[in-house]
C-alpha positions in Angstrom: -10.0 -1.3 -41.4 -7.5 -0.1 -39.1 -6.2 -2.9 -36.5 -5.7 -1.2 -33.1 -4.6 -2.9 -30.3 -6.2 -3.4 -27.3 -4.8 -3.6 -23.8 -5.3 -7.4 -22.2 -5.4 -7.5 -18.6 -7.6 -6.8 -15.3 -9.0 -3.6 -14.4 -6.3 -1.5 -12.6 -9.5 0.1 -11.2 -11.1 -3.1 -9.6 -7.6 -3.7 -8.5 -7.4 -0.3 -6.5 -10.7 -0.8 -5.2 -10.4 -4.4 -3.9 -6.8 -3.4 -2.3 -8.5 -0.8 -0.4 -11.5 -2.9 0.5 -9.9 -5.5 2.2 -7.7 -3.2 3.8 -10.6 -1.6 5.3 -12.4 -4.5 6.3 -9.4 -5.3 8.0 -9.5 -2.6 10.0 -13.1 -2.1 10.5 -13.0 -6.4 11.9 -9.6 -5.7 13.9 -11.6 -2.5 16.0 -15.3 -4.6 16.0 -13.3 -7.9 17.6 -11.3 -5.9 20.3 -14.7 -5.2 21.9 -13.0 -1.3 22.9 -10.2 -2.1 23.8 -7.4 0.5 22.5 -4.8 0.0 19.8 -1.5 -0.1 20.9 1.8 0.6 19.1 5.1 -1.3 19.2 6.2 1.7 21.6 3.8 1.2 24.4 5.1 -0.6 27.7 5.8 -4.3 28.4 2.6 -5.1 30.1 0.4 -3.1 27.9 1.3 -5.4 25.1 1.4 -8.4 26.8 -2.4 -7.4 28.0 -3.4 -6.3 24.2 -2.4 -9.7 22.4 -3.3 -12.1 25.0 -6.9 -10.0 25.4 -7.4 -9.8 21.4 -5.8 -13.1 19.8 -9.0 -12.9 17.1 -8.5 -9.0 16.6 -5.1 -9.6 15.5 -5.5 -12.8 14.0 -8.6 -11.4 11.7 -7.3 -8.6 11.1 -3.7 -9.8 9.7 -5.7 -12.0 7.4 -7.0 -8.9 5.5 -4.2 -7.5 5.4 -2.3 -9.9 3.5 -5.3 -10.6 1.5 -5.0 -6.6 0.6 -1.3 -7.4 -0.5 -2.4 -9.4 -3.5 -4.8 -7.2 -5.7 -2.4 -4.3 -4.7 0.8 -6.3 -6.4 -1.5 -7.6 -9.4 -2.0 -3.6 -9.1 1.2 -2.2 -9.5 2.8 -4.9 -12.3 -0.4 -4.0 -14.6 0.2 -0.6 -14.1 3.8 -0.8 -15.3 2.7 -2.7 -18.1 -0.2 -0.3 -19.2 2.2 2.7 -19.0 4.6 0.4 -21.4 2.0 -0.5 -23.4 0.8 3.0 -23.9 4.0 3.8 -25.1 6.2 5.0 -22.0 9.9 4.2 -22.5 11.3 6.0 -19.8 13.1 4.4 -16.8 10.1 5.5 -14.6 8.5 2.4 -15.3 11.1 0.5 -13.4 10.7 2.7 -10.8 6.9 2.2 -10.4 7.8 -1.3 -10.4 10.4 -1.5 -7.6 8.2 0.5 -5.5 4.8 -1.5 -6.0 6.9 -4.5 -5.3 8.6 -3.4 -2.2 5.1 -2.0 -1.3 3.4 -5.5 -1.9 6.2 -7.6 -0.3 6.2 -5.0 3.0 2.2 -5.8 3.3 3.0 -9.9 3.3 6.0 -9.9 5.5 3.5 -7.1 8.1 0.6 -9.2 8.1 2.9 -13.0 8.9 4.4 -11.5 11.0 1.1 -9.7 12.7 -0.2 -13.2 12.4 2.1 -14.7 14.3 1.4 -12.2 17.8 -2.1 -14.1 17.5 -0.8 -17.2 18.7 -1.2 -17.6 22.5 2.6 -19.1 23.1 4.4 -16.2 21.3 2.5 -13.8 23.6 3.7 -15.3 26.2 8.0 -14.1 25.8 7.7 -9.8 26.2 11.2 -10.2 24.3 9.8 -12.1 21.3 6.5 -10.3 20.9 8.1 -7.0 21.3 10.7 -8.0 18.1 8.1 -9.6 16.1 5.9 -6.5 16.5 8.1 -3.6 15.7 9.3 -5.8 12.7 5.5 -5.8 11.5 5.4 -2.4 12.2 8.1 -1.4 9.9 7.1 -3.0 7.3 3.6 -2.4 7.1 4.2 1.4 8.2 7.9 2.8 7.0 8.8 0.0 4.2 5.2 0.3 2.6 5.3 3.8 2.7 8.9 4.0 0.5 7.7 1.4 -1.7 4.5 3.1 -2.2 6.0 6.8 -2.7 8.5 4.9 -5.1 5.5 3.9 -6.8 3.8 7.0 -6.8 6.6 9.0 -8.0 7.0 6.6 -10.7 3.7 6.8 -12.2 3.3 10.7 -11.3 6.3 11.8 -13.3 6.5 9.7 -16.6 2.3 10.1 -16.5 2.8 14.0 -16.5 5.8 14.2 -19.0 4.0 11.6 -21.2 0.5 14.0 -20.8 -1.3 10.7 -19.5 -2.3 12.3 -16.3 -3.1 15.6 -15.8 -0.6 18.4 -13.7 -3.1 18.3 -10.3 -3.5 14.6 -9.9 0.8 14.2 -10.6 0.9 17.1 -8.5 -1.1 14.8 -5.7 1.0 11.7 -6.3 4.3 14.0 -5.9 3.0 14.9 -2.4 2.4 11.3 -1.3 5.8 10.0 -2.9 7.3 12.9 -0.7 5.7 11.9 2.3 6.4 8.1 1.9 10.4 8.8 1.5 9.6 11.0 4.7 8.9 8.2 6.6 12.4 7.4 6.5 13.1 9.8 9.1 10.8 8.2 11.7 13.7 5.6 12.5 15.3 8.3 14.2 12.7 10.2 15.3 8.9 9.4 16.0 6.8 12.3 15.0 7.7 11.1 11.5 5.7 8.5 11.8 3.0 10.9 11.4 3.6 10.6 7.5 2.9 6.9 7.0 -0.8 7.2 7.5 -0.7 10.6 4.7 0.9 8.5 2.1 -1.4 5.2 2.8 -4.9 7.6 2.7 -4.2 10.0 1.0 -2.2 7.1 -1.3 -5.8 5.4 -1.5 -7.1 8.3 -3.2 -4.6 9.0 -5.7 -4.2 5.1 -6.6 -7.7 5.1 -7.5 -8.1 8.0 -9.3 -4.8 7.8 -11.4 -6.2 4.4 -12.4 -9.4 5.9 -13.7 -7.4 8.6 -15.8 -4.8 6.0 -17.5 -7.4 3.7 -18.4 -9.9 7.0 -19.7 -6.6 8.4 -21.5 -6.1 4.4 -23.4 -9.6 4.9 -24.3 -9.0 8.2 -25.8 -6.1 7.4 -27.6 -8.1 4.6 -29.0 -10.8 6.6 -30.0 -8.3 9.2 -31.6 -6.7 6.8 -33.1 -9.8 5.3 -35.1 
């Protein structure tokens, strides 16, 4: 009998799913704890943030804490991806790729949510000056720095999963968009409409992640079955 070898390690598929869980819970929590209250960005005047983290400490305490709990299935996430692709026989530098990105993605998440964490705490609120630095630096990471990472990532599995034939020409054609608009969240350090393409690539980036981790581990299987 022929020996074929399996793949050992976690579902890529649970891991996209409990990534995007948590990130939701997080989000649903953060809206259900401000009792109404809007969101406001890093943009928005002195006294409107002052009001927003001394009025919702629990919001943005809560609501950090799923988001760096989202950071760890998503890394476990991207370093089994890159070692699927290798293990299903992609030797292309791609795979590097895919893992910068996921990384950068993953370490942007922890480094958003500390710091996110860190408004919660009733003396920070008090300094405008220090709550106004430490939000814009969660802001870019969790926004523009996520956003490269995951379009890095993207990218990485779109293209060498295309010229491969592990994934199929409309779902690379899907990850190309959302690696396009993550690198085009570069632009919104200079100008702020751009931010508009942070939430595409994180959304629209749920959707792809997930179902580009249904086709790699369908194609294994057919390769397997193939190869029997």
């Amino acid at each position: 009998m022929k020996y074929i070898p399996q793949f050992r390690g976690p579902s890529i598929v649970l891991l996209a799913s409990f990534h995007i869980a948590i990130f939701t819970a997080g989000l649903v929590t953060g809206s259900v704890l401000r009792h109404g209250s809007s969101f406001v960005t890093p943009f928005a005047a002195a006294d409107q943030l002052r009001m927003f983290f001394t009025q919702s400490p629990l919001a943005v305490r809560v609501s950090n804490f799923f988001l760096f709990g989202s950071a760890v299935p998503f890394g476990i996430f991207a370093v089994t991806t890159v070692s699927r692709l290798r293990f299903m026989g992609v030797r292309a530098a791609g795979t590097n790729i895919t893992l910068l990105g996921g990384l950068t993605a993953t370490v942007a998440l922890f480094f958003s949510a500390i710091s996110g964490w860190i408004l919660s705490v009733p003396d920070i609120s008090d300094s405008i000056a220090v709550v106004k630095a430490l939000y814009f630096f969660s802001f870019l990471c969790g926004g523009i720095l996520y956003a490269i990472g995951f379009g890095l990532f993207a990218s990485g599995v779109s293209v060498t999963g295309h010229l491969t034939r592990l994934l199929p020409r409309w779902l690379t054609l899907l990850g190309i968009v959302v690696a396009i608009t993550g690198e085009l969240s570069w632009f919104s350090l200079i100008t702020y409409p751009a931010n508009f393409f942070i939430p595409i690539t994180r959304f629209v980036g749920f959707i792809w992640m997930v179902l580009a981790a249904i086709w790699l581990t369908r194609g294994r299987k057919a390769q397997l079955a193939s190869a029997g």
